[in-house]
Structures are given as C-alpha cells and as structure tokens.
C-alpha positions, -999 to +999 in steps of 0.1 A: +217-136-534+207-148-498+168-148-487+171-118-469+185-102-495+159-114-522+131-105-494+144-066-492+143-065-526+108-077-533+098-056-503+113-028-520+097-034-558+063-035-538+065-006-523+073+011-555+039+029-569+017+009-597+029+019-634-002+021-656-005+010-691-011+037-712-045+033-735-035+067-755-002+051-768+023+074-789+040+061-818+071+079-804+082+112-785+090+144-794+112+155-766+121+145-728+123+172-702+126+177-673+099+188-643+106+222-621+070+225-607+031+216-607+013+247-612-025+231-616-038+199-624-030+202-664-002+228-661+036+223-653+064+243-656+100+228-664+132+237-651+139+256-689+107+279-679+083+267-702+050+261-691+032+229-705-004+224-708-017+187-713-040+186-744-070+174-740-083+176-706-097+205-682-090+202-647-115+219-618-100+261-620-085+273-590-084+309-579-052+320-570-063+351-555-093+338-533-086+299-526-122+297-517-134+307-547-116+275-566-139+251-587-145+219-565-121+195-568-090+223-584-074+214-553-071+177-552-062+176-589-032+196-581-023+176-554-028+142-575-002+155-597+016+167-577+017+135-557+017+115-595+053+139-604+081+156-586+104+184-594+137+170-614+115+144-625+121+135-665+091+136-688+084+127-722+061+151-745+039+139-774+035+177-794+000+183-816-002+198-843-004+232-829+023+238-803+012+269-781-017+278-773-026+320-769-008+320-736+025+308-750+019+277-734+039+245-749+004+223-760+018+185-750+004+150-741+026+140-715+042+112-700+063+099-673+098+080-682+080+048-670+055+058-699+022+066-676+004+090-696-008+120-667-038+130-687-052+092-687-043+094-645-062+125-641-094+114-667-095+080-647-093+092-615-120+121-618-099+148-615-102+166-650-126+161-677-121+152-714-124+188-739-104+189-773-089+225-778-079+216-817-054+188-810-079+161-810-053+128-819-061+111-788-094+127-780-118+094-789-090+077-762-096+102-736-134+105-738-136+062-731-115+070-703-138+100-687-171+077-698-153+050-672-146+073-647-181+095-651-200+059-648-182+046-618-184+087-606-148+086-594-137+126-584-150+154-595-185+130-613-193+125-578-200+166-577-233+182-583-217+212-597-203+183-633-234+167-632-248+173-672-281+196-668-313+185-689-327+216-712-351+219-688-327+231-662-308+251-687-311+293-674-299+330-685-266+319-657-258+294-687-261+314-714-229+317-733-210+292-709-198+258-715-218+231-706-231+199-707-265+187-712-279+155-710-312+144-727-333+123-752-321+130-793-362+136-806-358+150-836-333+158-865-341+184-893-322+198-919-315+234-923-304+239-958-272+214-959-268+217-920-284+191-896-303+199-861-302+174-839-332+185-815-325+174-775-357+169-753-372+191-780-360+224-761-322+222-774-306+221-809-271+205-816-263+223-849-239+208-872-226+229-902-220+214-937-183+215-933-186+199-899-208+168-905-183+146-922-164+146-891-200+134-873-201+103-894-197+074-866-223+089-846-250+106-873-248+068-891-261+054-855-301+054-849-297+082-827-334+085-823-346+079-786-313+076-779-301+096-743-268+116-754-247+139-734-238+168-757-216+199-748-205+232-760-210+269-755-246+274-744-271+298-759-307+311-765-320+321-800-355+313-820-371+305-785-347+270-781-311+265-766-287+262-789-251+243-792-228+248-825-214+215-831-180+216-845-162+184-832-174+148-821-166+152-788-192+169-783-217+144-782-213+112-762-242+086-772-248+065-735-240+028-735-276+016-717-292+037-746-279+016-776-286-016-757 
C-alpha cells in the first residue's frame, strides 16, 4: 500500500463517528433488526412495523399536533437519534422481562451493530432521563450515567423546567404528577412495618414492607443530613407531600452529601 493510499485511508477511519463503550453491557442479544424510522427520542419503528421503546429512559414529550407545545428539549432528542441511527440501519435488542408495554410497544434496550448502547447516548448527552417502567436490569447502570450528565448539566439538566423542586416549592400543579424533589432526609419513622423517610420535614418517601428489601443499599447508608433527590408521583395527604416508594431508583443519595 503506497502513502497516499495509507493517508486516504486513515483520513477516512477519522472521519468515521466515535463508537462508545457501552457501561450497560448485555451478556448477549436477543434479536437484530433492522431500522425503518425515528419516531421520538426513545421510540423507533423497524421496517417489520414494530415499534420499539428503549427501557429505561424518558425523553422530553413532543406534541405532534401543536409542535410548540413540545417539552423542551423533545426536539433535539429526536434529532440526536436521528443523527445517532438511519433507516436500513441494523440493531441489536436486549428484551426485559416484560416485552410490550400497554401500547403494544416491543420493550428493548437497544444497540447499534458497533454495540453503542442508544439509551447510554441519550442519558449522557442530556437528552432523556433515567425512569424504570418494570424492567429495571440495567437501571443502577443508567442512573450513574444521568448523575454524570445531571452534574456536568449537559441537555435537557441545563433546563429550568428538570431542575428537582424542594418541598417547599412543591404546589396543587404537582399534585398527582411525576416529579422530582430535592432536599435534606431529616427524619425516618416507622409506620407499622413501613418506613417514612421525611424530606425537609414537609415530604414523606413511604416505603411498604414488601418494598424495603429492595431499599437495602441505600436504607443501610446514614442517610441522615444527607441531600437526596427522590421521585415519583406527587401528592398531598395528612397535611405533608407524599411519594410511594416502590423502586430504588427513586432515590438518588448526592455524592458531596456522603463526603
């Protein structure tokens, strides 16, 4: 091979795009297919109609109807993807343990033939956020991967609308919505065999008995003083916001905290 041969090539290696490692790393996968279109930033469709949805992240919503009314950043995590995947593209799927979701959506990690894993691209550039929706196997994976990008407030972190409130801020609009809240664990009491992990001292992080177990890593912590993000469906009862805690992803204990 001649040097200008040799150059072309290396010209040509360097212009390809960086391949990631993947962090959340399969021990095989269940099936390649093969891309028809982006529909969102965690959807796809594949050229044998199905629609995927990537487990474990939530990307920014977009209207279809009124573009305007999109959630910031729905936009640019479409166009990442798209940008990240093209149509006739091959893919490799990693399958949970529940397959469809209500929609009749195909529930899938994903991954390009190269082995980049899309929902690590779109948690570590800011354009989704880490939520388990019952296939959890990679979900301690993911959430390092949002902490990173929420720290170095890359995308959608940089937004005031994904900003965690404090209880304090916490109003009727939030009631019965999904949020996250950030504040100071200054309490826990035990109600009956449930714990109550009390938040500022205005919001309770209820754990039922058949939940804690699942807790352990974090309850065996001294969570006391500690500053936590913690998320869930929002709501008011016995003059306190409440959240039911059901998964440990729903609380994040910060780094500077444990220091």
């Amino acid at each position: 091979m001649d040097f200008k041969t040799s150059l072309c090539a290396l010209l040509l290696v360097l212009s390809l795009p960086p391949v990631h490692a993947s962090q959340c790393v399969p021990t095989s996968f269940d099936e390649t297919v093969v891309l028809d279109y982006v529909n969102d930033g965690d959807t796809i469709t594949l050229k044998d109609g199905r629609r995927v949805r990537f487990i474990g992240v939530d990307t920014p919503e977009i209207d279809f109807q009124f573009k305007d009314l999109s959630d910031p950043y729905a936009a640019e995590a479409k166009s990442f993807l798209q940008s990240t995947i093209k149509p006739g593209q091959s893919l490799k799927l990693v399958f949970g343990q529940q397959k469809l979701d209500p929609y009749g959506r195909t529930l899938a990690y994903v991954y390009t033939a190269a082995g980049e894993h899309l929902q690590e691209l779109l948690l570590s550039n800011g354009f989704a956020k880490a939520k388990v929706f019952q296939n959890d196997f990679f979900w301690q994976c993911l959430a390092d991967i949002e902490d990173d990008a929420r720290t170095n407030q890359r995308g959608l972190w940089q937004h005031l609308d994904y900003q965690a409130k404090s209880p304090a801020h916490l109003s009727r609009s939030d009631s019965n919505q999904w949020r996250e809240v950030r504040g100071v664990v200054t309490g826990y009491e035990r109600k009956g065999q449930d714990l109550a992990l009390l938040i500022d001292d205005k919001l309770v992080l209820m754990i039922s008995k058949q939940d804690i177990s699942k807790f352990n890593n974090i309850l065996n912590l001294n969570l006391l003083q500690s500053q936590v993000i913690v998320r869930g469906k929002v709501y008011f009862s016995y003059s306190k916001w409440r959240i039911n805690g059901t998964h440990p992803s729903q609380i994040t204990v910060e780094k500077d905290s444990l220091e």
